[in-house]
N, C-alpha and C positions, 0 to 999 in steps of 0.2 A: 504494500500500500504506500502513497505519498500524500504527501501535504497537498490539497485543491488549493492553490494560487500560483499567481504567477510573478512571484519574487525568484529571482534568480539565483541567489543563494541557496534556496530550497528546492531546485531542479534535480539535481542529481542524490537528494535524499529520500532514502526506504526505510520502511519499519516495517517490522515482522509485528502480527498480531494474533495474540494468543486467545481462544475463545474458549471459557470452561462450561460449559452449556449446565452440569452438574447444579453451581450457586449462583449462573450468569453473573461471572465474573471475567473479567478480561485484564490481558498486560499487552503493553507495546513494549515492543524493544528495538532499538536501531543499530543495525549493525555498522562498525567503526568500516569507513574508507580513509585510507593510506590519503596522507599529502591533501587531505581536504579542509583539516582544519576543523573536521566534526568529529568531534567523541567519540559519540556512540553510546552504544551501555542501556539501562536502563530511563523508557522514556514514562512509563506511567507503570505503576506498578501495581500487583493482581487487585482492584476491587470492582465491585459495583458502580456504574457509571449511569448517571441521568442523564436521560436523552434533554437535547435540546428547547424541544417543545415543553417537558416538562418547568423547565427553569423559566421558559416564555410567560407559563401564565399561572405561573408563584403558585403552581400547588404544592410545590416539599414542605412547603409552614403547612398545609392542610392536612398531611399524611398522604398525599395521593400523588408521590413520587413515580416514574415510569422512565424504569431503568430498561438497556439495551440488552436485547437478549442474542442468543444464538440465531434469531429468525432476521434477524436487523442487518446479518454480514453476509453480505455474499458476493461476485466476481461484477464489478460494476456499482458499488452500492456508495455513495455519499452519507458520509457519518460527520455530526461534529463532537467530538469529545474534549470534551474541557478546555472549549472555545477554538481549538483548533480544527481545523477544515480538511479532512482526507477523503481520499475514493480509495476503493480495493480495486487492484489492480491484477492479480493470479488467486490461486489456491493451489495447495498439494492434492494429489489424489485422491487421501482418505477423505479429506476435509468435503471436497466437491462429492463425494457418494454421498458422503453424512449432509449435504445441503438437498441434494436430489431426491432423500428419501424420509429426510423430518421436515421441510420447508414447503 
C-alpha cells in the first residue's frame, strides 16, 4: 500500500499492512529503502482503528465508534487511518482467497 497524494517525497514509499480479522486489529509497517533517507520500522502499531467517518460525526463520545474491519481492505481500496490517506495497492495469495471467500 502507499500514501494517496501527490507529494513527492512520499512516491516511492510502501507499507506493509497487517490485518488480524481475529480483534480487527491492524499494524502498518514500512519497510526501510537504502539511500532514501526513510527509516522505516514500525508505522502504527497493532490496534483498533476508527474509521474516518466515524470521527466525522463525533460519535466515539457516544459509544458508537466504527472501527475498520477485515471487510474494509482489499486490492484497490482507499482507507484513511489516522488522518493519513493510503490505497492498497497488491495482496499475497493467502490474503486474496481469504478476501474472495469472507468479503
Amino acid at each position: 500500500m502507499r500514501l494517496d497524494n501527490d507529494k513527492y517525497e512520499d512516491a516511492i514509499r510502501r507499507f506493509v499492512l497487517a490485518v488480524y480479522p481475529i480483534d480487527d486489529t491492524i499494524a502498518i509497517f514500512e519497510p526501510v529503502i537504502r539511500n532514501s533517507g526513510i527509516v522505516g520500522g514500525k508505522f502504527l502499531q497493532k490496534q483498533r482503528v476508527n474509521t474516518e467517518d466515524s470521527k466525522i460525526n463525533s460519535n466515539i463520545s457516544k459509544g458508537k465508534s466504527k472501527f475498520y474491519t477485515a471487510n474494509d481492505f482489499y486490492v484497490g481500496a482507499h482507507v484513511v487511518i489516522n488522518s493519513f490517506p493510503f490505497v492498497l495497492l497488491s495482496s499475497d495469495e493467502h490474503s486474496l482467497r481469504y478476501m474472495e471467500h469472507n468479503a
